[in-house]
C-alpha positions in Angstrom: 74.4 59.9 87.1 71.8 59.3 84.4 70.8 56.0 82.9 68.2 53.9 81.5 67.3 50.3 81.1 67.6 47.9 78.3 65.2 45.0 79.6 66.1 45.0 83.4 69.6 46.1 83.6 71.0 49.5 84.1 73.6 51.1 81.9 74.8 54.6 83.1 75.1 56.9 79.9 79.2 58.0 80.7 81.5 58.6 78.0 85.0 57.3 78.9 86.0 60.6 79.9 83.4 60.4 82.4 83.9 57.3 83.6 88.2 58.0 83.8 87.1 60.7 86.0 84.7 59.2 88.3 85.6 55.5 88.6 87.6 55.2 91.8 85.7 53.1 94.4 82.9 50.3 94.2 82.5 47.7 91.2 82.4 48.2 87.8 80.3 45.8 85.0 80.3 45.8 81.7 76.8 44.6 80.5 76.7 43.3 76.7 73.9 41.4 75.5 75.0 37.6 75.9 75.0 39.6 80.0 71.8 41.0 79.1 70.1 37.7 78.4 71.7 35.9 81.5 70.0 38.2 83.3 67.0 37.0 82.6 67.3 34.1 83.7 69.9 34.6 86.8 68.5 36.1 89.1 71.4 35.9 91.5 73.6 37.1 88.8 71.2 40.2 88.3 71.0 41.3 91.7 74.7 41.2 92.2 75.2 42.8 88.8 72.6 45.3 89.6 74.2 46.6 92.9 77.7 48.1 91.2 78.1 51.5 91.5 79.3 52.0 87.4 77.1 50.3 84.8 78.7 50.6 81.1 77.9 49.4 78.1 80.1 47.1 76.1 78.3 46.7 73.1 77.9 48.8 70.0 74.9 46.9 69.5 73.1 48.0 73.0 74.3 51.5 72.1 72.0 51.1 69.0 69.1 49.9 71.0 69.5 52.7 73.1 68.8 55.4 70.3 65.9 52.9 68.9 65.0 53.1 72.6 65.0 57.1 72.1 67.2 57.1 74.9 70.5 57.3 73.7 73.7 56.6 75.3 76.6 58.4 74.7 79.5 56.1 73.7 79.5 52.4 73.8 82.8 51.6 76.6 84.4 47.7 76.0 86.2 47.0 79.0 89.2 45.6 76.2 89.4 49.4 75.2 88.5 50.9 78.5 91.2 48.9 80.7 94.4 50.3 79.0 92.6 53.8 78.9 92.3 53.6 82.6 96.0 52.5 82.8 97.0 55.6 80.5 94.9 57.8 82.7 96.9 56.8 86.2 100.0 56.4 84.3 101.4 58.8 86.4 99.4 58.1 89.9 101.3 55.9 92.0 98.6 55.2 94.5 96.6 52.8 91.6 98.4 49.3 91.3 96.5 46.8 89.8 96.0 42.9 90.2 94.9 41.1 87.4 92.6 37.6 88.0 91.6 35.5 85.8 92.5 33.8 82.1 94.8 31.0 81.7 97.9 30.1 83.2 100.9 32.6 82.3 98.7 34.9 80.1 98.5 37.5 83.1 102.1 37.3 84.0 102.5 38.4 80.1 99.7 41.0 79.9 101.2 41.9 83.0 104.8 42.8 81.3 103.5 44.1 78.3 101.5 46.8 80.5 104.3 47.3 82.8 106.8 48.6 79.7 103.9 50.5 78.1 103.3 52.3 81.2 106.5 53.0 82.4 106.0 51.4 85.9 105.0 48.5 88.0 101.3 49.4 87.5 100.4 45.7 87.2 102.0 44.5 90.9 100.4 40.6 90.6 98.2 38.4 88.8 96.8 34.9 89.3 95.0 32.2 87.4 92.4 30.5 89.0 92.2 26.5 88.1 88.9 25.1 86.9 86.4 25.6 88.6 88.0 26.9 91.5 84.3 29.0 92.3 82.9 25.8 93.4 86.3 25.3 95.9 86.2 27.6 99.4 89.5 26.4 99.6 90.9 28.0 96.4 88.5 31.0 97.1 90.1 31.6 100.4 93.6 31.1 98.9 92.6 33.8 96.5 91.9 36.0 98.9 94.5 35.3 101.0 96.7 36.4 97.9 94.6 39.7 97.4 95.0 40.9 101.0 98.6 40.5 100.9 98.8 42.2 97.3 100.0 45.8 97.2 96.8 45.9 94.8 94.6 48.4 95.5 92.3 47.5 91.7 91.3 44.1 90.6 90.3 43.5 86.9 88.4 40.3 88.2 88.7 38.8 84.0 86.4 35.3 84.7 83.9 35.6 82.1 79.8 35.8 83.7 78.0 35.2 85.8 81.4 33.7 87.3 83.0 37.0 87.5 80.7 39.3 88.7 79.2 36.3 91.6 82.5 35.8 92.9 83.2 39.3 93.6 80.0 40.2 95.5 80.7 36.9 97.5 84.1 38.1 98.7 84.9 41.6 98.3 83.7 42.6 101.8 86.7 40.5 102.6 89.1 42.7 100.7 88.6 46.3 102.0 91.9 47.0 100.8 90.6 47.1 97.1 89.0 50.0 96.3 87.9 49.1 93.0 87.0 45.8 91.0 86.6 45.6 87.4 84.7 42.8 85.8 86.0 42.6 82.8 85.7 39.3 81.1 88.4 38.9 78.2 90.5 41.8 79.0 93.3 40.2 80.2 93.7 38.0 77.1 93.2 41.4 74.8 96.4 42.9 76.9 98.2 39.9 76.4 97.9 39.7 72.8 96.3 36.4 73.0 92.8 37.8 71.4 93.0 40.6 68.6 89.8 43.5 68.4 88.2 43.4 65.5 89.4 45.5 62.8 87.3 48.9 62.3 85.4 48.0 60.0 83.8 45.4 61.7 83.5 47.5 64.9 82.0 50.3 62.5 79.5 47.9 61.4 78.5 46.6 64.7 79.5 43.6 64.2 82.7 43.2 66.2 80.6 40.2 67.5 80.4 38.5 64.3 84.4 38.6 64.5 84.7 36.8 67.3 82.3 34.3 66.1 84.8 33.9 62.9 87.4 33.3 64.9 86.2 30.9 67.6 82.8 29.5 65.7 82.3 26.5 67.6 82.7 27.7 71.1 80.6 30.6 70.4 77.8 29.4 67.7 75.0 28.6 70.2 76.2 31.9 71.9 75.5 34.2 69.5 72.9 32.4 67.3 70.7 30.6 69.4 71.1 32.2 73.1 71.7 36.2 72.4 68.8 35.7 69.1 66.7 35.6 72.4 67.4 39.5 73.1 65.7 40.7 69.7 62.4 39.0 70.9 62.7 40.7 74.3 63.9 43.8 73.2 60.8 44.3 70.2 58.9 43.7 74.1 60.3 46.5 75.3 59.0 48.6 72.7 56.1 47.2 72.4 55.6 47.7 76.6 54.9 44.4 77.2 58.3 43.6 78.4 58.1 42.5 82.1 61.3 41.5 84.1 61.1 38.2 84.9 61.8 39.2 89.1 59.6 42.1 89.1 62.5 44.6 89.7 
């Protein structure tokens, strides 16, 4: 599969269709630029992140940097829109049941409902909520995989936010070979719960589905956005340039 690099991360260039029909084993990221710029700096997180076998983007803005780049990719792929695509596409496939981890207490077990009924079966078979900072706990990390193992889950949409996310499933996964497939996909579960609307298209037409969510969550994501991810722009203008070097020479 082809890709190319925005600063030192990989990004496969798949359309959805693509992905639907080749994403069945391994670990799928979604890279976005607030990911992006934690891998600079990371570099556990970015050598996890740099093992999984799909690499998408999630941004509209990356998919823009990609065709500055001269290197364009083909379709920017959120994990909020791609996760109920892949449920449509195995609507019908009995062998893919799902387990969702991550976001707060009772949002999965609603997400999980409101699936289940679009669906038309019990594609969702579990979900859990992790306490706070249960990463830094073997003991809750254990549970959890205790409760994976015995899961009829054969998919996990690991939805912790990163680096959490995409750290804790490299740590533990070899533990789980009954999953075939985990999804880190941040704030999905909350989008399938209802809990956190998509921008309207306009916005996402503008690029600046981002600047939506800063609208509706300012304070928790003003240094975010404005002071953290401003960092990409310098980077990026690197890049073209060719002085960009990654910061663990790989």
């Amino acid at each position: 599969m082809k890709s190319i690099k925005i600063l030192n991360v990989r990004i496969d260039n798949l359309s959805a269709q693509e992905l639907l029909e080749t994403l069945d084993k391994g670990v799928l990221v979604t890279p976005n630029i607030d990911d992006i710029m934690k891998h600079q700096k990371d570099k556990e997180f970015h050598e996890m992140a740099s093992k999984a076998e799909f690499s998408i983007c999630d941004s509209r803005v990356l998919l823009l940097m990609s065709r500055i780049l001269r290197t364009p990719l083909k379709e920017a792929i959120p994990g909020s829109s791609f996760f109920p695509m892949y449920c449509d596409y195995h609507a019908k496939d009995s062998n893919i049941k799902i387990f969702l981890l991550g976001a707060k207490e009772g949002v999965g077990e609603i997400a999980q409902k409101k699936i289940n009924e679009r669906i038309g079966r019990k594609i969702i078979v579990g979900t859990y909520s992790p306490p706070f900072g249960f990463e830094k706990d073997e003991v809750e990390c254990n549970h959890i995989v205790d409760i994976l193992q015995h899961s009829e889950a054969n998919v996990v949409l690991v939805g912790l936010g990163n680096p959490k996310q995409t750290k804790w499933i490299y740590k533990y996964k070899d533990r789980l070979p009954n999953i075939d497939l985990f999804m880190a996909l941040g704030a999905t579960i909350d989008f399938e719960a209802g809990n956190v609307k998509r921008a309207p298209q306009i916005f996402q037409k503008l690029y600046l589905e981002w600047f939506y969510r800063f609208l509706k969550e300012p304070k928790r994501l003003f240094k975010r956005y404005f002071v953290d991810d401003m960092l990409f722009f310098y980077c990026f203008s690197k890049q073209l340039l060719g002085l960009y070097k990654n910061p663990f020479g790989k």
